[in-house]
KESE-39293 format. One record per atom (N, C-alpha, C): x, y, z; chain. Coordinates in steps of 0.1 Angstrom, whole numbers, plus 5000, padded with zeros to 4 digits. Example, Ala and Ser with C-alpha at 12.3 -4.5 7.8 and 13.67 -1.06 7.14 Angstrom:
! KESE-39293
    c1    c2    c3  chaine
  5132  4943  5078       A
  5123  4955  5078       A
  5132  4967  5078       A
  5128  4978  5071       A
  5137  4989  5071       A
  5129  5000  5079       A
! end
This chain:
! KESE-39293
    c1    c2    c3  chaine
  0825  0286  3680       A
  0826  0288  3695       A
  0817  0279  3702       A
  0822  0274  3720       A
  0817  0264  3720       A
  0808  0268  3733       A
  0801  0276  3737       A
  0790  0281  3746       A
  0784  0271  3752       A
  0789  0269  3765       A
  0777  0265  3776       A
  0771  0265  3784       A
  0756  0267  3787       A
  0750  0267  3796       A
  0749  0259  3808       A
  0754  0255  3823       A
  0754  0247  3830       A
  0740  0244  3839       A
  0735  0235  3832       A
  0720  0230  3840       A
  0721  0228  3851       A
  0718  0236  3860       A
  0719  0235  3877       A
  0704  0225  3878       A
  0692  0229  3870       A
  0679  0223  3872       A
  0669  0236  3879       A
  0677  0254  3876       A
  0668  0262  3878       A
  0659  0267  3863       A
  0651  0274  3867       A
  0639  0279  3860       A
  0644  0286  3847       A
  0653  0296  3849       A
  0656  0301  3839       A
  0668  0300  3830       A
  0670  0288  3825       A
  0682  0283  3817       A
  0679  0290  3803       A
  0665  0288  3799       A
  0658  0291  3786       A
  0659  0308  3784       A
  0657  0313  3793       A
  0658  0330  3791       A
  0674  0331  3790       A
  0684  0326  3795       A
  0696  0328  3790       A
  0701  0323  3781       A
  0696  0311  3777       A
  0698  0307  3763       A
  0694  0315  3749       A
  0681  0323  3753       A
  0674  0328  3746       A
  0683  0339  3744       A
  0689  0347  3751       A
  0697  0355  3755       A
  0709  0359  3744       A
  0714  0348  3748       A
  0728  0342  3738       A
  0731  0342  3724       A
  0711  0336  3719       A
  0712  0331  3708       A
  0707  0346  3701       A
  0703  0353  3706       A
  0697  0365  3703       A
  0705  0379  3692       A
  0720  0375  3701       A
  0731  0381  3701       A
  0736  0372  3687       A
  0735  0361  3682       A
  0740  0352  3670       A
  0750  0344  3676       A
  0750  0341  3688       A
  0762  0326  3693       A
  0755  0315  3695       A
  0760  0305  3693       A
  0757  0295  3694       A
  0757  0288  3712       A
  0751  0280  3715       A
  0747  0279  3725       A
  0742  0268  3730       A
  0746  0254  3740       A
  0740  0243  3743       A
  0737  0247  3763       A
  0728  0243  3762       A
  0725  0237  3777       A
  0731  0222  3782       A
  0740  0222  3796       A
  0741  0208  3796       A
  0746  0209  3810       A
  0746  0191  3810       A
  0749  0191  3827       A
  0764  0179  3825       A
  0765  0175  3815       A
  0776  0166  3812       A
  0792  0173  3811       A
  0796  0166  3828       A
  0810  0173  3830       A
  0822  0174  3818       A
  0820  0164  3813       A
  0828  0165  3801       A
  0826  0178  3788       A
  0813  0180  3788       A
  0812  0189  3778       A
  0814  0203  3783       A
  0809  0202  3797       A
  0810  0215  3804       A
  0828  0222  3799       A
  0835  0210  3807       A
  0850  0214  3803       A
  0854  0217  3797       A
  0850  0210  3781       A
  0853  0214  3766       A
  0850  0227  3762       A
  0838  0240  3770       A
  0837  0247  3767       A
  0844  0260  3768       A
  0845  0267  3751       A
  0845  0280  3755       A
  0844  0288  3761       A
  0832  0294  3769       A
  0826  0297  3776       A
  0820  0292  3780       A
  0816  0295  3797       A
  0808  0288  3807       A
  0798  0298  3814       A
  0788  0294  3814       A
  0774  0300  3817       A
  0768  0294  3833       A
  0771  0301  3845       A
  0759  0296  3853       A
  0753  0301  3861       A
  0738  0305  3854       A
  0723  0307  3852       A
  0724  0302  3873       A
  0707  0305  3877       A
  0705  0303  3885       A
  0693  0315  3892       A
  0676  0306  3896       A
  0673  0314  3900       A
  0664  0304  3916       A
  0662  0315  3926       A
  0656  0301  3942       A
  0666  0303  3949       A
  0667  0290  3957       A
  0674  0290  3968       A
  0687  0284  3966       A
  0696  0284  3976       A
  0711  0286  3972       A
  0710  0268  3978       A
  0704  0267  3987       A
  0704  0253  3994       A
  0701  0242  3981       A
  0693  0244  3977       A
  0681  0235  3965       A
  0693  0236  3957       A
  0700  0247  3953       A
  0707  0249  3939       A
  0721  0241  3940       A
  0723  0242  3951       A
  0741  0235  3953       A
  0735  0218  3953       A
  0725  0215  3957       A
  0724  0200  3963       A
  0718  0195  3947       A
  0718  0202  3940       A
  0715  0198  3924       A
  0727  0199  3920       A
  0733  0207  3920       A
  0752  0209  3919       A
  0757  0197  3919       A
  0757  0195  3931       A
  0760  0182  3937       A
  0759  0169  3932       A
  0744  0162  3934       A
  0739  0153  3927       A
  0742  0149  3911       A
  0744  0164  3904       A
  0755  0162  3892       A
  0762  0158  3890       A
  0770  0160  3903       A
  0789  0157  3904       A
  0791  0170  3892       A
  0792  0179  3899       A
  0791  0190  3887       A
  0806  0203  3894       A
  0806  0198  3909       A
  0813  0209  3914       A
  0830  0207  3914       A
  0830  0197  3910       A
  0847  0194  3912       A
  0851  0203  3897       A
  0843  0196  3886       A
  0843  0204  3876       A
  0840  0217  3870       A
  0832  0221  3876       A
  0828  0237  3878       A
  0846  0243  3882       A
  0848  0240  3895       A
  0857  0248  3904       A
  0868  0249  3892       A
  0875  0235  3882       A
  0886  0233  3878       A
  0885  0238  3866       A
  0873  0248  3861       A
  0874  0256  3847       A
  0882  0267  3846       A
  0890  0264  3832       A
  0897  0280  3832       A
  0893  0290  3828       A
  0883  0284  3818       A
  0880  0292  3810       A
  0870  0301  3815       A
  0864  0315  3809       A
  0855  0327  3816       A
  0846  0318  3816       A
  0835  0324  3832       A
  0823  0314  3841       A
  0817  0326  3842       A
  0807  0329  3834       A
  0797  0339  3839       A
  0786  0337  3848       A
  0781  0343  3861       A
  0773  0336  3869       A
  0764  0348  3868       A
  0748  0345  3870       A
  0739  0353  3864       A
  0731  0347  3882       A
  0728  0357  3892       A
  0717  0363  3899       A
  0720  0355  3910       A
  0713  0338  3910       A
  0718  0327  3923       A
  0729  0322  3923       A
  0736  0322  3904       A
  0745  0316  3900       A
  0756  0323  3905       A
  0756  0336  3906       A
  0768  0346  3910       A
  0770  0341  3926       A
  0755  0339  3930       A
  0760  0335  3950       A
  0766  0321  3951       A
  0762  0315  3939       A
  0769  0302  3942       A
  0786  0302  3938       A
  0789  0311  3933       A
  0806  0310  3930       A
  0814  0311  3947       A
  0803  0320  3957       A
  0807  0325  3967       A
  0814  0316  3975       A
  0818  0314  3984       A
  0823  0307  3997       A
  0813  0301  4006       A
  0799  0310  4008       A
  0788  0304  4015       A
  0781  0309  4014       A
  0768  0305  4019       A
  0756  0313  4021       A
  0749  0306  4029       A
  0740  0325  4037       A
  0730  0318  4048       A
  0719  0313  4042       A
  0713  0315  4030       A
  0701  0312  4030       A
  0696  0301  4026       A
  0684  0300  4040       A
  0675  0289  4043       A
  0683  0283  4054       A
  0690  0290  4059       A
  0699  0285  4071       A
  0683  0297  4084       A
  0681  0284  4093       A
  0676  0295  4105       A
  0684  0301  4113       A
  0682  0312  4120       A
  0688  0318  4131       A
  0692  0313  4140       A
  0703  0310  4146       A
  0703  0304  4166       A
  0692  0314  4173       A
  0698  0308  4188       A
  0687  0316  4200       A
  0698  0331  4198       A
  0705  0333  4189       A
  0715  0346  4193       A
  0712  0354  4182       A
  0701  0350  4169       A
  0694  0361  4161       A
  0703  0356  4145       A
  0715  0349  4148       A
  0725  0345  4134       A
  0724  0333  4129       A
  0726  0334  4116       A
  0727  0320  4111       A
  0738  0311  4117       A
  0736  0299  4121       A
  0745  0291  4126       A
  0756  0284  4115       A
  0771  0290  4117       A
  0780  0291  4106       A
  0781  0275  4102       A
  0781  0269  4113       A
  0781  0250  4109       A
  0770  0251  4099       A
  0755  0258  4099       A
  0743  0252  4091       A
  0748  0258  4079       A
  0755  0264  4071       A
  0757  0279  4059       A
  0751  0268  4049       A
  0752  0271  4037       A
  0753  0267  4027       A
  0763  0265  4021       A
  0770  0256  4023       A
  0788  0256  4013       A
  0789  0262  3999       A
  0790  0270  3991       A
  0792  0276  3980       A
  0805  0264  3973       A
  0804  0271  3959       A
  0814  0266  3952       A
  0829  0272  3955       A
  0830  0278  3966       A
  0836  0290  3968       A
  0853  0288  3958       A
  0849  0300  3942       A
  0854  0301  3937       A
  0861  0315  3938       A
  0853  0326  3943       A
  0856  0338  3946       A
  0850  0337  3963       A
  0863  0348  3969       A
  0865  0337  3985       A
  0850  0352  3989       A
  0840  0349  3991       A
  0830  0363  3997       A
  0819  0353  4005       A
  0816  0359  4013       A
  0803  0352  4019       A
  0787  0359  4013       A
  0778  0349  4010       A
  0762  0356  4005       A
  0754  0358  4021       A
  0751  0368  4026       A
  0742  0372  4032       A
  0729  0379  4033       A
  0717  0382  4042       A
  0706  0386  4038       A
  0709  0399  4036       A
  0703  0408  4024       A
  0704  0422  4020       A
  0703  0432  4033       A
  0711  0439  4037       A
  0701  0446  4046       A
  0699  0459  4043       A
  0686  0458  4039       A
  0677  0470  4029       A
  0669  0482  4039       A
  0674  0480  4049       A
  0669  0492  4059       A
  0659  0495  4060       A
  0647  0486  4060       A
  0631  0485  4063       A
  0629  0488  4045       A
  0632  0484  4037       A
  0628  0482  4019       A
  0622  0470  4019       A
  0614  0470  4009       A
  0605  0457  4008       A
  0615  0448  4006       A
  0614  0436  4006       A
  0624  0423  4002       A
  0613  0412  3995       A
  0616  0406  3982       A
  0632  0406  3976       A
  0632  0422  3968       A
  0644  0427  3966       A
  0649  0438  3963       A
  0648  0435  3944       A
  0636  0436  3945       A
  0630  0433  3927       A
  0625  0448  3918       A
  0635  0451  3907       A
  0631  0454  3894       A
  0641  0462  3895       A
  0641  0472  3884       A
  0653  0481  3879       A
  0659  0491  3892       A
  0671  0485  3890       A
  0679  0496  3900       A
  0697  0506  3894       A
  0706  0515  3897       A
  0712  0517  3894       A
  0725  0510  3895       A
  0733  0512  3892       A
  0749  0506  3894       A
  0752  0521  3903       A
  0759  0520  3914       A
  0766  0533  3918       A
  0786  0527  3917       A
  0786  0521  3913       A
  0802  0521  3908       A
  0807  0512  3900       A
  0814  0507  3891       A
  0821  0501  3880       A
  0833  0502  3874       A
  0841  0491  3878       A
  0854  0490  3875       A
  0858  0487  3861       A
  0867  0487  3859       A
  0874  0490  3842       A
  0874  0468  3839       A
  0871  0462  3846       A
  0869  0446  3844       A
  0859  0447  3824       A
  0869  0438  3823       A
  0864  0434  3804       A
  0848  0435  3803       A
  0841  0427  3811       A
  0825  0418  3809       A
  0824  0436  3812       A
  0829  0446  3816       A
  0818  0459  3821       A
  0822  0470  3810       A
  0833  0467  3799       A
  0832  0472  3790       A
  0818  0483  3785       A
  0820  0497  3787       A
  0805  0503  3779       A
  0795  0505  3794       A
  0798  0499  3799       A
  0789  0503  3812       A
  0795  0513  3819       A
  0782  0519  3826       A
  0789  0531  3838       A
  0782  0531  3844       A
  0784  0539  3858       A
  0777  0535  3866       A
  0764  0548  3866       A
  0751  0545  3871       A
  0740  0554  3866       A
  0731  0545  3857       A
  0742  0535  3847       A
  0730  0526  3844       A
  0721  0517  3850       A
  0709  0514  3843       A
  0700  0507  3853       A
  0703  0491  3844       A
  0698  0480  3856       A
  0700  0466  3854       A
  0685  0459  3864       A
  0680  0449  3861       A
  0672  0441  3869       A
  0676  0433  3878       A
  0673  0437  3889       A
  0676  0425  3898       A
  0666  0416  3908       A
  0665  0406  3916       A
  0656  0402  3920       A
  0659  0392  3929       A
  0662  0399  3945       A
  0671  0388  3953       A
  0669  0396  3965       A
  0669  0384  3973       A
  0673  0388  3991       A
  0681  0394  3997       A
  0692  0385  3992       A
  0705  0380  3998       A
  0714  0384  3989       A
  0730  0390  3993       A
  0737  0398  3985       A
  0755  0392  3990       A
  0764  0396  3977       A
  0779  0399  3986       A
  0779  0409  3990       A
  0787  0413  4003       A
  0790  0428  4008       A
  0803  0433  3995       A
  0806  0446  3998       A
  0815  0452  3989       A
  0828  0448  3992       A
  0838  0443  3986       A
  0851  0435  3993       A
  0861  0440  3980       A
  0874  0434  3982       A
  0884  0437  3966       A
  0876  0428  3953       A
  0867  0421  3958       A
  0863  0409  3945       A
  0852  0418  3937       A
  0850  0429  3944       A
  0839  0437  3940       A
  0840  0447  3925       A
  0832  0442  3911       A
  0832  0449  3899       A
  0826  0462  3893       A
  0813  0462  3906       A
  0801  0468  3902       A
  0796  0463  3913       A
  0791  0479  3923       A
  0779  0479  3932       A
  0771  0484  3929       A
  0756  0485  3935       A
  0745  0493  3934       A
  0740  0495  3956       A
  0731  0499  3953       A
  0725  0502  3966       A
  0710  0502  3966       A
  0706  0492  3979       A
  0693  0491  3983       A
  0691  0493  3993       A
  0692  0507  3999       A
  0689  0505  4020       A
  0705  0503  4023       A
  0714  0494  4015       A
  0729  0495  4015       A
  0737  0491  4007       A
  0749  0495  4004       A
  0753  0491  3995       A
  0754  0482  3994       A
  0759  0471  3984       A
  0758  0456  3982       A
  0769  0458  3966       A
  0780  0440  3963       A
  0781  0440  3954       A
  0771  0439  3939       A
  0767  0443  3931       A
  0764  0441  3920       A
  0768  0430  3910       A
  0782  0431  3913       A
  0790  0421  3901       A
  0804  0419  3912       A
  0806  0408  3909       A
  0817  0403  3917       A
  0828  0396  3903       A
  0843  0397  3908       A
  0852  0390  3894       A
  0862  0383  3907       A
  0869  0371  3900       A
  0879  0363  3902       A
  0884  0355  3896       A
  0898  0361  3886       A
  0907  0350  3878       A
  0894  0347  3869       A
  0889  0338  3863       A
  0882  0336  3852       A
  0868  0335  3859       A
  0866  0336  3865       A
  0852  0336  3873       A
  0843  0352  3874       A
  0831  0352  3871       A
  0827  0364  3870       A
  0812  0366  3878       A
  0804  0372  3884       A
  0796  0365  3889       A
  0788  0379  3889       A
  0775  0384  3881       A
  0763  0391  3884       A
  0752  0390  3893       A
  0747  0399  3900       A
  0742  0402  3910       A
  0728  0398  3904       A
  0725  0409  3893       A
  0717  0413  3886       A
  0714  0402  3875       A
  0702  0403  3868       A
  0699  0392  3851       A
  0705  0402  3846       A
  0715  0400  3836       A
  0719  0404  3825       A
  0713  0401  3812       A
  0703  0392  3812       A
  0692  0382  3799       A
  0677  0388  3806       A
  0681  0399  3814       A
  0663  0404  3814       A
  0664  0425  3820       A
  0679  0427  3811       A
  0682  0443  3818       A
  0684  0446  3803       A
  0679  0442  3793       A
  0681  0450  3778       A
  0694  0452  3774       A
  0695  0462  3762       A
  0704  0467  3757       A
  0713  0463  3766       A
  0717  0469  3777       A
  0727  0470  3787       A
  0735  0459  3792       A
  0722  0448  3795       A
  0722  0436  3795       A
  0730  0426  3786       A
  0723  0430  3771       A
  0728  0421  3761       A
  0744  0425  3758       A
  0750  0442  3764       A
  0763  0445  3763       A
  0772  0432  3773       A
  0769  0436  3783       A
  0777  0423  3791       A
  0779  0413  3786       A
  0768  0404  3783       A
  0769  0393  3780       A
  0781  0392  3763       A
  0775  0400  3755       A
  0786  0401  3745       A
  0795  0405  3750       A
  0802  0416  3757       A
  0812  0416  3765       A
  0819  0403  3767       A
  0810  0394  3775       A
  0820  0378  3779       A
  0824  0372  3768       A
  0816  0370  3757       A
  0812  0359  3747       A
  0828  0363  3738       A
  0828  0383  3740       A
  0840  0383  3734       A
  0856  0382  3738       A
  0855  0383  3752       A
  0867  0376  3760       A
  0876  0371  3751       A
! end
C-alpha cells in the first residue's frame, strides 16, 4: 500500500507519520506532485495558520494536484480547514467588526464550507485538549466511534455544522468536528494525538 503524507512544511508531519507507522502501514512524507498522485492514500497533516499553510501549498504547486485526487484525503486539524472554501484567519476586521471577504484566505475548497473564528461564548481560546463528539454519522473513517467519545483538539477557528458535517462536538457552540466530501475527509480534531480512538480513525481510512 502506497501512503502519503503531503508536506505542507507544518510542524507536525512526524507525529502523523509516527502515527501510521505505529498501526504497521507503510508510510512516505512528500511534497512531489507526482508521487502524491500515485498514492493510495492521501494524508494532509497541518498545524498554524491557514494563511502561512496555503502560501506553502502554493509555492509547491501542490493545489491543482491536491484538488484532482480521487483517492481518500484525510485532513488532520489545519489540514481539515484547508480542504474548506475559505478562511478568515489572519484576515483583520473592517471598520464594521468582519473579516473583509476580498482579504479571506482562499482554501483548497474541496468541501464547499467556510473556516471561521470559534465562537466559544467567553471560553478561553484556542479551544485546546480533550473534548466530546456530541454527534456521529455512519461515514466509513467513524466506523467504532460514538458520540460521548473524547478526541484532542487545538484550534481557534472552526466549520459551522452544514450537510458536509460527520461529527460535531461543542465549545460555547456547536462546531463541525469532522467534515466528509466524495473522497475528501477532513478532522477537526488530531487523530495521531486522541489514542486508541484516534488510532481507530485513522485505521478506519487506511482501510477504505
Amino acid at each position: 500500500m502506497n501512503n502519503i503524507i503531503i508536506d505542507t512544511g507544518c510542524a507536525n508531519l512526524f507525529s502523523v507519520e509516527s502515527a501510521v507507522k505505529r498501526l504497521g502501514y507503510p508510510v512516505t512524507i512528500s511534497d512531489d506532485p507526482k508521487v502524491i498522485s500515485q498514492a493510495d492514500k492521501v494524508f494532509l497533516p497541518g498545524v498554524g495558520n491557514a494563511r502561512h499553510a496555503m502560501e506553502n501549498i502554493r509555492q509547491k504547486n501542490l493545489v491543482t494536484t491536491i484538488k484532482a485526487l480521487k483517492q481518500p484525503v484525510l485532513g488532520f486539524c489545519l489540514g481539515m480547514q484547508l480542504m474548506a472554501e475559505s478562511s478568515t484567519e489572519g484576515v483583520k476586521p473592517s471598520t464594521e467588526g468582519a473579516a473583509s471577504e476580498a482579504n479571506q484566505v482562499n482554501g483548497l475548497n474541496v468541501i464547499p464550507t467556510r473556516i471561521s473564528p470559534l465562537q466559544a461564548m467567553g471560553k478561553r481560546l484556542p479551544h485546546m485538549g480533550w473534548n466530546t463528539l456530541t454527534s456521529v454519522t455512519d461515514h466509513p473513517v467513524f466506523t467504532g466511534i460514538n458520540p460521548g467519545d473524547y478526541f484532542y483538539f487545538v484550534h481557534s477557528f472552526a466549520a459551522p455544522v452544514s450537510e458536509f458535517t460527520v461529527a460535531s462536538c461543542e465549545y460555547g457552540s456547536t462546531f463541525s468536528a469532522a467534515i466528509a466530501k466524495d473522497n475528501f475527509i477532513g478532522c477537526q480534531f488530531h487523530p495521531e494525538r486522541s489514542g486508541a480512538l484516534g488510532r481507530k480513525i485513522i485505521q478506519n481510512f487506511l482501510e477504505l
